[in-house]
C-alpha positions in Angstrom: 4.3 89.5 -28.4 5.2 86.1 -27.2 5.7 85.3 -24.1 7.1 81.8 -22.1 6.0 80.3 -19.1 7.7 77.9 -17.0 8.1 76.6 -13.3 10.3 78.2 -10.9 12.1 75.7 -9.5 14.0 76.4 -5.3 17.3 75.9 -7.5 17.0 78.7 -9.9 18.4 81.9 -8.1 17.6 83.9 -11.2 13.9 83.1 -11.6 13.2 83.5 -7.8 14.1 87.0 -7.6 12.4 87.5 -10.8 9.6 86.0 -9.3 10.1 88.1 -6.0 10.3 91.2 -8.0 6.8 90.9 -9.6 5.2 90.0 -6.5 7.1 93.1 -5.1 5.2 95.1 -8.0 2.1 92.8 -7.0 2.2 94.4 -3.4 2.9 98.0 -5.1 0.0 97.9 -7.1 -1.8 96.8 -4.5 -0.8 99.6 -1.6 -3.5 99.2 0.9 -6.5 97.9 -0.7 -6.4 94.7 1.1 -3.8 95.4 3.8 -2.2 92.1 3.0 0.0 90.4 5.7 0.9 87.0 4.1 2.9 88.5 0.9 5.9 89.9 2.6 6.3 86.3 4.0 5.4 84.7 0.6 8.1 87.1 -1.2 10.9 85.6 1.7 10.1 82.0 1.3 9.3 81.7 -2.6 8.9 79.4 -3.8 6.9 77.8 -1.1 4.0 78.0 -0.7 3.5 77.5 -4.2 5.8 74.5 -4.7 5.9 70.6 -5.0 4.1 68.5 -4.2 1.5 70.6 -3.2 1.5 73.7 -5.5 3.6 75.3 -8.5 5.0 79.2 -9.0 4.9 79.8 -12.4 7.2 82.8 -14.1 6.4 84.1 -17.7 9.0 85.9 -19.8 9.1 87.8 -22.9 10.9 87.2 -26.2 13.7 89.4 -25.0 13.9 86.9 -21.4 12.2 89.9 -19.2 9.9 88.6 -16.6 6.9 89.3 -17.5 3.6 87.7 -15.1 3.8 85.5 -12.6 1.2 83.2 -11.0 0.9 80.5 -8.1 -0.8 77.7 -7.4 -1.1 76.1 -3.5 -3.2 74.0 -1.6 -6.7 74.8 0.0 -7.8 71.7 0.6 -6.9 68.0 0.0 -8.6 67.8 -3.4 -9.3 71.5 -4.2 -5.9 74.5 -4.5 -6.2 78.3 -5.2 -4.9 80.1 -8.0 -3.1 83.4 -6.4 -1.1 86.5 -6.8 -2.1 86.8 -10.6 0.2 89.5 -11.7 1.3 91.0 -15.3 3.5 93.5 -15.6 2.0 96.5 -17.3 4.2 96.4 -19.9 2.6 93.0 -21.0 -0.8 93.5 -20.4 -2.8 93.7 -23.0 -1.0 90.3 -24.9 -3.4 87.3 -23.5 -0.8 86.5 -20.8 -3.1 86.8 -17.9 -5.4 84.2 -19.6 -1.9 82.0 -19.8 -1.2 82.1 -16.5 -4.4 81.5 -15.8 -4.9 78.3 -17.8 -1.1 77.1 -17.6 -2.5 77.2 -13.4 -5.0 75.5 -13.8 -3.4 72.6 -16.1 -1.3 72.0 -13.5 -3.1 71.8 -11.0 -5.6 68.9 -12.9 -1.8 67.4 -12.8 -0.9 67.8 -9.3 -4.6 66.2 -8.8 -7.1 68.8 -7.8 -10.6 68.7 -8.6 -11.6 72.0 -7.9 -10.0 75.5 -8.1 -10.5 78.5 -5.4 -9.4 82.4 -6.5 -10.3 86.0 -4.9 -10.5 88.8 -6.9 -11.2 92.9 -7.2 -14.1 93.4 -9.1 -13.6 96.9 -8.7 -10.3 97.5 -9.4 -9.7 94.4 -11.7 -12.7 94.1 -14.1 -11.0 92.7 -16.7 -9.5 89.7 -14.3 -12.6 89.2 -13.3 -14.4 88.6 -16.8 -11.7 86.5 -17.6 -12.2 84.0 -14.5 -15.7 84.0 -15.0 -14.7 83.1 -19.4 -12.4 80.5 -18.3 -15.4 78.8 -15.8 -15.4 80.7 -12.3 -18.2 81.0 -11.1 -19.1 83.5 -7.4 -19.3 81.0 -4.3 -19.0 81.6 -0.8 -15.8 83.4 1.3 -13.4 80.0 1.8 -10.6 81.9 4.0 -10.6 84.3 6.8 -9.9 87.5 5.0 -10.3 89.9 7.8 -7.7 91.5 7.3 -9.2 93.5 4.2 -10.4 97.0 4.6 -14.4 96.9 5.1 -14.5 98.9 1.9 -12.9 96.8 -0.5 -15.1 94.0 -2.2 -14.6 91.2 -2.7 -15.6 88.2 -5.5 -14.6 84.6 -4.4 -15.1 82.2 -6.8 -14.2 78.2 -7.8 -14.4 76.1 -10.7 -14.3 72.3 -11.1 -11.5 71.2 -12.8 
């Protein structure tokens, strides 16, 4: 399967509700495991906050134009971003496509000039994601946001990489 990744740009109607959708499916999958309160407000406003000149959305499709994954990239701090909502639709998964979000994220954000990379993860309910981070140079550091808002129950891995 091949699939075809590109920036969603404010001016493409089509490829922000795609985007919208899969973060939609995001959330779905998702249900209450982190209790998130920032993603309804990310789905309204796409593509901020993963847009120029701090950040980039990215959308992948399929060979048939489906969208497939999606992936953003926004600010953390003046020299380092995070690499959020990750998502593949299950009907791609399984293809490398996580691994080319992952790496078409971090290319760009060597371009937009960051020198290091932030991500959070679910080692328990995403152990694949999180062997991949760690194959493409994650390592575990410290919590770098307030994520209070997560169930006690839920673990999670925080982890960086220079770029």
């Amino acid at each position: 399967m091949q699939f075809y990744i590109s920036v969603v740009e404010r001016t493409d109607p089509v490829a922000l509700e795609d985007a919208r959708q899969l973060f939609e499916s995001y959330g779905a999958w998702l249900g209450d495991l982190v209790g998130t309160t920032t993603l309804p407000a990310e789905i309204a406003t796409l593509p901020a906050p993963f847009e120029a000149p701090t950040g980039v959305l990215l959308l992948a499709r399929d060979e048939s134009g489906r969208a497939a994954g999606v992936v953003g990239v926004r600010e953390h701090s003046g020299t380092a971003c995070e690499i959020k909502r990750l998502f593949v639709r299950e009907s791609a998964r399984g293809h490398g496509l996580g691994r080319a979000l992952a790496r078409a994220g971090l290319d760009h954000a060597r371009a937009l000039g960051y020198k290091e990379c932030y991500l959070t993860s679910l080692p328990d309910s995403m152990p694949g994601a999180l062997r991949m981070y760690r194959s493409l140079g994650f390592s575990d550091t410290e919590p770098f946001r307030d994520f209070s808002h997560v169930r006690e129950d839920v673990r999670l891995a925080f982890m960086r990489r220079p770029l």
